[in-house]
KOLGU-538393 format. One record per residue: residue number from 1; residue in three letters; x, y, z of N, C-alpha, C, O in turn. Coordinates in steps of 0.001 Angstrom, whole numbers, plus 500000, padded with zeros to 6 digits. Each point is the difference from the previous one (the first is absolute). Layout:
BEGIN
{k->NUM | r->ALA | nxx->X | nyy->Y | nzz->Z | caxx->X | cayy->Y | cazz->Z | cxx->X | cyy->Y | czz->Z | oxx->X | oyy->Y | ozz->Z}
...
REM end
This chain:
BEGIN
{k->1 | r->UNK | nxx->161651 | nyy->311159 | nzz->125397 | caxx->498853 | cayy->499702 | cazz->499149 | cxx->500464 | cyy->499173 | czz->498793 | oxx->501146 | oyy->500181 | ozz->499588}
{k->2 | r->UNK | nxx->498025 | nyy->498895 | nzz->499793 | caxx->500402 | cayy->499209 | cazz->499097 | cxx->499717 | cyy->500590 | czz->498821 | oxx->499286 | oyy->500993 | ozz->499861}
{k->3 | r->UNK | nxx->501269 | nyy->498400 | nzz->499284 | caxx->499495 | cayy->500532 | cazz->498359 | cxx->498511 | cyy->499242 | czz->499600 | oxx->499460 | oyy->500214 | ozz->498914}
{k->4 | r->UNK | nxx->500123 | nyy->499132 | nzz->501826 | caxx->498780 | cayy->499853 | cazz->499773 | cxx->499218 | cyy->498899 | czz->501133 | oxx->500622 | oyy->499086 | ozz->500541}
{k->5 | r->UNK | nxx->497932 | nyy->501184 | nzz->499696 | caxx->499019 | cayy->499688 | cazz->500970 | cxx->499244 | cyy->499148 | czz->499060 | oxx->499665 | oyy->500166 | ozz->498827}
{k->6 | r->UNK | nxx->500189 | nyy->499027 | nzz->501884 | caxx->499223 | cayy->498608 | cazz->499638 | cxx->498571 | cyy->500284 | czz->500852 | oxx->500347 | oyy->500168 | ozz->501169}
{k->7 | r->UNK | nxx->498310 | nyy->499944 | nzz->498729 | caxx->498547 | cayy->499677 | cazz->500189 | cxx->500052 | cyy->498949 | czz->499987 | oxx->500661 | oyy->499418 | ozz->499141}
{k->8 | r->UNK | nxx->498632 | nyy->499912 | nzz->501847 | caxx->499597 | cayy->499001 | cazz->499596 | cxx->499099 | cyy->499228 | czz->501352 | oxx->500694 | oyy->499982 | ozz->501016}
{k->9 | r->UNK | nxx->498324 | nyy->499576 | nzz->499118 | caxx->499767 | cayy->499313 | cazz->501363 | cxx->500021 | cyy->498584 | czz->500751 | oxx->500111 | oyy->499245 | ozz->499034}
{k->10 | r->UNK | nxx->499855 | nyy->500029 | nzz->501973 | caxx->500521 | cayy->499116 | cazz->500464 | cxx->499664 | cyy->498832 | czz->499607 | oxx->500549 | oyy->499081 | ozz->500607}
{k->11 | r->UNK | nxx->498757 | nyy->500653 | nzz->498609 | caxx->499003 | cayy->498971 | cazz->499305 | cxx->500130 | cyy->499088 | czz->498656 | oxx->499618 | oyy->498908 | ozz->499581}
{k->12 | r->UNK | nxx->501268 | nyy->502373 | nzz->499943 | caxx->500253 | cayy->500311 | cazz->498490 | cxx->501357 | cyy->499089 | czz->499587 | oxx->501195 | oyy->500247 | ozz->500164}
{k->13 | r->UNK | nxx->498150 | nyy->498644 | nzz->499258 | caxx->501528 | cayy->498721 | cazz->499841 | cxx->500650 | cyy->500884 | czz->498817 | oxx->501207 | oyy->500163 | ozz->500181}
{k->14 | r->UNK | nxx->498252 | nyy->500491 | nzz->498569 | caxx->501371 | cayy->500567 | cazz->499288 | cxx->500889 | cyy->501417 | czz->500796 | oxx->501128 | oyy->500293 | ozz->499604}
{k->15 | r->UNK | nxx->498420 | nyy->500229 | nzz->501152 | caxx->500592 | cayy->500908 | cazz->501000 | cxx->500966 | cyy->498453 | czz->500728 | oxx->500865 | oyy->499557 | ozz->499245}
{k->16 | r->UNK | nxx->499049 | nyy->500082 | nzz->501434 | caxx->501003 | cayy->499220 | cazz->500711 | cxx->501385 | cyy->499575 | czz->498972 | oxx->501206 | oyy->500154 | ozz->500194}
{k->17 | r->UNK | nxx->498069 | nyy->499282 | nzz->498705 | caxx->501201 | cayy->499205 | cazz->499112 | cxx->500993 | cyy->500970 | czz->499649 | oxx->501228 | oyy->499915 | ozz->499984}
{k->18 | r->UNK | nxx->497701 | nyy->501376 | nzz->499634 | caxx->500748 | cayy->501305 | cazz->499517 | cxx->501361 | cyy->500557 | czz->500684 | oxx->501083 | oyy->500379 | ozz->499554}
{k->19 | r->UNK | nxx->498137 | nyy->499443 | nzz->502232 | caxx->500959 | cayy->500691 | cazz->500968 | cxx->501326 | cyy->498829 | czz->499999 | oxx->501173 | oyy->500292 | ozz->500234}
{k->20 | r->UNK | nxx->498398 | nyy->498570 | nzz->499497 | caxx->500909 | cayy->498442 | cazz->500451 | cxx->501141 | cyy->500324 | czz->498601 | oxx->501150 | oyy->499697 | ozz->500316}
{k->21 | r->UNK | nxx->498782 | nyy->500605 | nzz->498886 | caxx->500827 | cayy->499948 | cazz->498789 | cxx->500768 | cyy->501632 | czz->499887 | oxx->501131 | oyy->500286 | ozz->499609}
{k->22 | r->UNK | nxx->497875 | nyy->500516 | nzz->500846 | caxx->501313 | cayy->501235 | cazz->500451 | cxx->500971 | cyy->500148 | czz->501228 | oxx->501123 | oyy->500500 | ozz->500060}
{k->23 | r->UNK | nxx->497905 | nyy->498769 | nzz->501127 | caxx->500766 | cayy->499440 | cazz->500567 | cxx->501821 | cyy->499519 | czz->500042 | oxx->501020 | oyy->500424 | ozz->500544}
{k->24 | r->UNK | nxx->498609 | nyy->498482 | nzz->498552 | caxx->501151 | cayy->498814 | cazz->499887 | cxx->500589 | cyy->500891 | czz->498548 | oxx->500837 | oyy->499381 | ozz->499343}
{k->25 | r->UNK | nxx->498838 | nyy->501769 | nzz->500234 | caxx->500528 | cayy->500618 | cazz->498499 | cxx->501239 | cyy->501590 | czz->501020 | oxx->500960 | oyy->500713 | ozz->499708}
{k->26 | r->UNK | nxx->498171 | nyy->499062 | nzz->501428 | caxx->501007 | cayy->501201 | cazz->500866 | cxx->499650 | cyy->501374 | czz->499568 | oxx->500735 | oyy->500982 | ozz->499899}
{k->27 | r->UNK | nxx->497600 | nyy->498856 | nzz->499791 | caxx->499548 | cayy->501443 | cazz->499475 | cxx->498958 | cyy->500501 | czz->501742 | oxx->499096 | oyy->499375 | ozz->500555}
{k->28 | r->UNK | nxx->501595 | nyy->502015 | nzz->499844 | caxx->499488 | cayy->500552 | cazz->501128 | cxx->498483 | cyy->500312 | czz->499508 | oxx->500120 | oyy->500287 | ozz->498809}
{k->29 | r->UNK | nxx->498799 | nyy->499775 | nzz->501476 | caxx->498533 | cayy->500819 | cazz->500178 | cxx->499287 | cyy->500305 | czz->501268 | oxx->500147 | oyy->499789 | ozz->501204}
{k->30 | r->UNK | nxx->499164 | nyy->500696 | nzz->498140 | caxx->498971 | cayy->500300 | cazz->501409 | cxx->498762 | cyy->499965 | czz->499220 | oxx->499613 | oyy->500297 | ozz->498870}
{k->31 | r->UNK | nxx->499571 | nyy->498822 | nzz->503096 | caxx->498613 | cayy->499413 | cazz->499901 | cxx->498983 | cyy->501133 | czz->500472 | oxx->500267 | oyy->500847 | ozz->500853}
{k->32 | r->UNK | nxx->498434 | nyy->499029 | nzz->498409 | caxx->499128 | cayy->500978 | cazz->500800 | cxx->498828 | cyy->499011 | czz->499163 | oxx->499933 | oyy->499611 | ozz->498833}
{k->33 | r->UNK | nxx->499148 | nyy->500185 | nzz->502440 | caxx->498640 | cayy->498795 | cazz->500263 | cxx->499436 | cyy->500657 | czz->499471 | oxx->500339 | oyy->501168 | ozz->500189}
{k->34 | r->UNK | nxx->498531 | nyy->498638 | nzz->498878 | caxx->498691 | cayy->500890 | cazz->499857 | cxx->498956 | cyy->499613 | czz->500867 | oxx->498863 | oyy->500392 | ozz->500262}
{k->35 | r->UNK | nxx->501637 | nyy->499017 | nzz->499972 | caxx->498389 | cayy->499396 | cazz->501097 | cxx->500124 | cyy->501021 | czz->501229 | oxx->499116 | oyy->500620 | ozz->500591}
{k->36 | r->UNK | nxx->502260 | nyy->499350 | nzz->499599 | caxx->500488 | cayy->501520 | cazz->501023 | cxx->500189 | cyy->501193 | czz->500293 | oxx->500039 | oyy->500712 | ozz->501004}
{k->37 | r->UNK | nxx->500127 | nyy->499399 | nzz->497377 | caxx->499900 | cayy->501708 | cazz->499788 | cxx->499279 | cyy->499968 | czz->498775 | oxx->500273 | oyy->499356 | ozz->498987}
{k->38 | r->UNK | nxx->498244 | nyy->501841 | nzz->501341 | caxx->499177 | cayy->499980 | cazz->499148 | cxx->500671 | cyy->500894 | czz->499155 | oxx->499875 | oyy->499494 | ozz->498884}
{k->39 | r->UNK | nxx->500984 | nyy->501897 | nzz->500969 | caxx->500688 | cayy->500585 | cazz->499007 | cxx->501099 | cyy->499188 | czz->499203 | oxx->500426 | oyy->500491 | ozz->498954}
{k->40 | r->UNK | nxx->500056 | nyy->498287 | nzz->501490 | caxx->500681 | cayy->499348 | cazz->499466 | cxx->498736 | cyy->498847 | czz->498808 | oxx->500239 | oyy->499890 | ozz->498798}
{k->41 | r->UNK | nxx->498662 | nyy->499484 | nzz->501795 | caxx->499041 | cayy->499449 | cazz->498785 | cxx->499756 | cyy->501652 | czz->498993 | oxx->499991 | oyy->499822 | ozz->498782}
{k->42 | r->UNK | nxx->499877 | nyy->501244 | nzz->501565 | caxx->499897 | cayy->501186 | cazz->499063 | cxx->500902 | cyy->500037 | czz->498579 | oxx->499459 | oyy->500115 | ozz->498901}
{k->43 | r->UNK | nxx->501703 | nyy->499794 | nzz->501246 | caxx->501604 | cayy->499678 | cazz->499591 | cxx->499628 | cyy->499112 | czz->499166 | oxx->500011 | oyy->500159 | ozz->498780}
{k->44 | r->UNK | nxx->499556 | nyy->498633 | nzz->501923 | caxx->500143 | cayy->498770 | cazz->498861 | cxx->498581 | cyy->500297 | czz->498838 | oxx->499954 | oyy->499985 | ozz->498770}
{k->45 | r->UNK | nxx->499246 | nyy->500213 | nzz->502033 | caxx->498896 | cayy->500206 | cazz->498637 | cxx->500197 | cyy->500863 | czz->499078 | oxx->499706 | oyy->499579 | ozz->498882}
{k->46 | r->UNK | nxx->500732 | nyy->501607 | nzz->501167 | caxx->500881 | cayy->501080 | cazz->499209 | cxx->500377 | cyy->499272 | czz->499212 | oxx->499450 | oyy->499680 | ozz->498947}
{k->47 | r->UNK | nxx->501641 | nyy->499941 | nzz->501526 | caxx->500702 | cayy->498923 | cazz->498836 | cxx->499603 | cyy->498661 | czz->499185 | oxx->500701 | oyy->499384 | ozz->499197}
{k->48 | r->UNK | nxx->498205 | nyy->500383 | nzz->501159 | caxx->499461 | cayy->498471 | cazz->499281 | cxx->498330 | cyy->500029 | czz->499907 | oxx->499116 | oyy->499205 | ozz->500318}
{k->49 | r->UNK | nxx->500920 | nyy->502390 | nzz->498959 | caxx->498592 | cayy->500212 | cazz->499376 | cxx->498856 | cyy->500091 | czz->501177 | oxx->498926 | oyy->500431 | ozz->499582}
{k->50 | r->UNK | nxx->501108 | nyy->499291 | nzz->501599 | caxx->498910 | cayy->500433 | cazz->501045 | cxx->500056 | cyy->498389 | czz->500846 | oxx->499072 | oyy->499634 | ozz->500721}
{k->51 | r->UNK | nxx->501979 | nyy->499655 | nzz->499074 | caxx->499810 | cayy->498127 | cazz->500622 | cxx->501066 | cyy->500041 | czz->500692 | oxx->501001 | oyy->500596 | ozz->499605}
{k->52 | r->UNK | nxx->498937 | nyy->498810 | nzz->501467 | caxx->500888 | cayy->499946 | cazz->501096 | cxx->501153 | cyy->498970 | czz->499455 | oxx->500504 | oyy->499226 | ozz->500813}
{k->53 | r->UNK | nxx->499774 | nyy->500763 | nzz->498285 | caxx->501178 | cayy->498507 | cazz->499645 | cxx->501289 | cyy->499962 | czz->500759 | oxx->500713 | oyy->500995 | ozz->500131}
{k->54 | r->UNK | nxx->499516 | nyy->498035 | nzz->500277 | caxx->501297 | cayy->499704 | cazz->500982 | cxx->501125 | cyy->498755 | czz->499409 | oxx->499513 | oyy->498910 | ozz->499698}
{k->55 | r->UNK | nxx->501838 | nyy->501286 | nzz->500170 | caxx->500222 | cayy->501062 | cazz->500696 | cxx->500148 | cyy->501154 | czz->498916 | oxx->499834 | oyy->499683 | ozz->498822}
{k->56 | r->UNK | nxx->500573 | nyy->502090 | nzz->501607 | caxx->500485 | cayy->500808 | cazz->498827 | cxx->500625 | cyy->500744 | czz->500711 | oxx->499730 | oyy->500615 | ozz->501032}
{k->57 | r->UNK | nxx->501605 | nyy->499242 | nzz->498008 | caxx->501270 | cayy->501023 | cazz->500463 | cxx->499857 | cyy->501133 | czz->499505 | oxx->499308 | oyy->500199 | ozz->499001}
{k->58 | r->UNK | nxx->501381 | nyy->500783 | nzz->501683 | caxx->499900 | cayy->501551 | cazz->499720 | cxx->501547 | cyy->500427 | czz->500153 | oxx->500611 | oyy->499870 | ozz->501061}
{k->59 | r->UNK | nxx->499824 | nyy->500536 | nzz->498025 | caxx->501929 | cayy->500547 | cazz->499912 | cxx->499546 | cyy->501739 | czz->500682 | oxx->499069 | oyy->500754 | ozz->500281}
{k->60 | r->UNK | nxx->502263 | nyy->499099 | nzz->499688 | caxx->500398 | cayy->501440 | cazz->500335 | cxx->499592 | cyy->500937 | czz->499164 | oxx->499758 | oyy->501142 | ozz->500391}
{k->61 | r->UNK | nxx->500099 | nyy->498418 | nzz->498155 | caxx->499872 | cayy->500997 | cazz->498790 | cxx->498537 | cyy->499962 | czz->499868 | oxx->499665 | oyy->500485 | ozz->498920}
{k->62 | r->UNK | nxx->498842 | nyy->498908 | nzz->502152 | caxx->498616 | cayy->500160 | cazz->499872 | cxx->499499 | cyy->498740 | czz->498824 | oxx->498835 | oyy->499735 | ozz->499704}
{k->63 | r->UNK | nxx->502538 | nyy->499542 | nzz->499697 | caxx->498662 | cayy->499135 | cazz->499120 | cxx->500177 | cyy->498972 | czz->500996 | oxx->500621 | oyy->499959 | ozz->501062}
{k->64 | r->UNK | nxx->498545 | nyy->499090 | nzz->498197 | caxx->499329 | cayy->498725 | cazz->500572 | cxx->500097 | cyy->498771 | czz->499885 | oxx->499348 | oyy->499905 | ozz->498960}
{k->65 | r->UNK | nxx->500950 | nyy->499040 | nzz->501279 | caxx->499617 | cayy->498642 | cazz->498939 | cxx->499449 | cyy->499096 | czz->501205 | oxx->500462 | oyy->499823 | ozz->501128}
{k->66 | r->UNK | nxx->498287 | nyy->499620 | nzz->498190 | caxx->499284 | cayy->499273 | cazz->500475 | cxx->500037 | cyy->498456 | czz->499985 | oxx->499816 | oyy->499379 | ozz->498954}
{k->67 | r->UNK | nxx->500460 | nyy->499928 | nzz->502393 | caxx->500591 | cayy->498312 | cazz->499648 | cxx->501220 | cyy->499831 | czz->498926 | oxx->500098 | oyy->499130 | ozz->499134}
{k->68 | r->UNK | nxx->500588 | nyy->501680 | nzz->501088 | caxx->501580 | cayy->499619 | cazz->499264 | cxx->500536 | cyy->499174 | czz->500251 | oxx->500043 | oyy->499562 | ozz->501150}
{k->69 | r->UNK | nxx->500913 | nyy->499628 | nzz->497280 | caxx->500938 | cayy->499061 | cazz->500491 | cxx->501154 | cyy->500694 | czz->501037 | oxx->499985 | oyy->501230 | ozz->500051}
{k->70 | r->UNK | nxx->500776 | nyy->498221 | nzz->500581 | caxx->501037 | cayy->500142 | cazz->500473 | cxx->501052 | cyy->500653 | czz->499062 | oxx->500701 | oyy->500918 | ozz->500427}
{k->71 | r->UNK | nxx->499449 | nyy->498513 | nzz->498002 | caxx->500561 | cayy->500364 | cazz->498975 | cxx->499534 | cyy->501335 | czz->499910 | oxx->500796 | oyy->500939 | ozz->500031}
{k->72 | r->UNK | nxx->497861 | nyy->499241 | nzz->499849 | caxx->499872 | cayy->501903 | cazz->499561 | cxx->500161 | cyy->500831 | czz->501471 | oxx->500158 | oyy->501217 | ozz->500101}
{k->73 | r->UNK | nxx->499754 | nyy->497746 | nzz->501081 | caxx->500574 | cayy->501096 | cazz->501155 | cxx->501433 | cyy->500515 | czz->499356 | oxx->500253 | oyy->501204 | ozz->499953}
{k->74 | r->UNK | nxx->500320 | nyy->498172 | nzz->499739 | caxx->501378 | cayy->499953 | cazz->500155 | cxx->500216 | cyy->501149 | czz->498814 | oxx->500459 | oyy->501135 | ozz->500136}
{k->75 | r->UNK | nxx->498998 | nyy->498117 | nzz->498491 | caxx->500472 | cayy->501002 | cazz->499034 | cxx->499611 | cyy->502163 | czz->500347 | oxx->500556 | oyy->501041 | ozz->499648}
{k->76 | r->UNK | nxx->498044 | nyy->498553 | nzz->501318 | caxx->499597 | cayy->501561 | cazz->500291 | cxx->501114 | cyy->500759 | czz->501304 | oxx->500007 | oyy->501189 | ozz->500317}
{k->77 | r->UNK | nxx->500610 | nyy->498030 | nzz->500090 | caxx->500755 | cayy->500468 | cazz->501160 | cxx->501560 | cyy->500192 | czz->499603 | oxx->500903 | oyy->500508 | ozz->500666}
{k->78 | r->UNK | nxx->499126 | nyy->498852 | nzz->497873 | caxx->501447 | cayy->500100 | cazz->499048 | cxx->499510 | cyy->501282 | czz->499722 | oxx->500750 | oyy->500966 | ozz->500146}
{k->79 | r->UNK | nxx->498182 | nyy->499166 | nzz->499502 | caxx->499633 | cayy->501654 | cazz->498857 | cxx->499945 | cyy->501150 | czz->501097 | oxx->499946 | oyy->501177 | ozz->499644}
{k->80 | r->UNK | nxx->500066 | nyy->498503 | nzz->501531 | caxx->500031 | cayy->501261 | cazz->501243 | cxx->501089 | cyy->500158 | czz->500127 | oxx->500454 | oyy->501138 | ozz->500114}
{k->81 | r->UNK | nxx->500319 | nyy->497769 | nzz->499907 | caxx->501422 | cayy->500657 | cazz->500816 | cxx->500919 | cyy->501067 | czz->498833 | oxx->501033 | oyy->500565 | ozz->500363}
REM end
């Protein structure tokens, strides 16, 4: 399991760039569609006031950040380890 799951669905150009720059940064995640799993759109609205916003990561430690730079992926995954 990764230190953190990326939402996000197939459509969604800042979800792609997001995945393209952790990608090529050598940061592991995991994907879950909302369009695919309706408890997974549940998750994201929780977290972004009742709006489906894509993409939003979820850490190991339950918080959130919604459309992050690559920079605050990084700095939140410095503060886990």
């Amino acid at each position: 399991m990764s230190a953190v799951t990326m939402y996000t669905t197939p459509w969604c150009g800042y979800c792609h760039r997001l995945k393209g720059q952790m990608d090529r940064a050598g940061i592991a995640y995991d994907v879950v569609d909302i369009e695919q799993d309706p408890a997974a759109a549940d998750i994201v609205m929780a977290a972004n006031d009742g709006n489906q916003t894509v993409p939003t990561l979820v850490y190991t430690d339950g918080t959130a950040q919604t459309n992050p730079s690559l920079k605050q992926v990084q700095e939140k995954l410095a503060a886990l380890a």
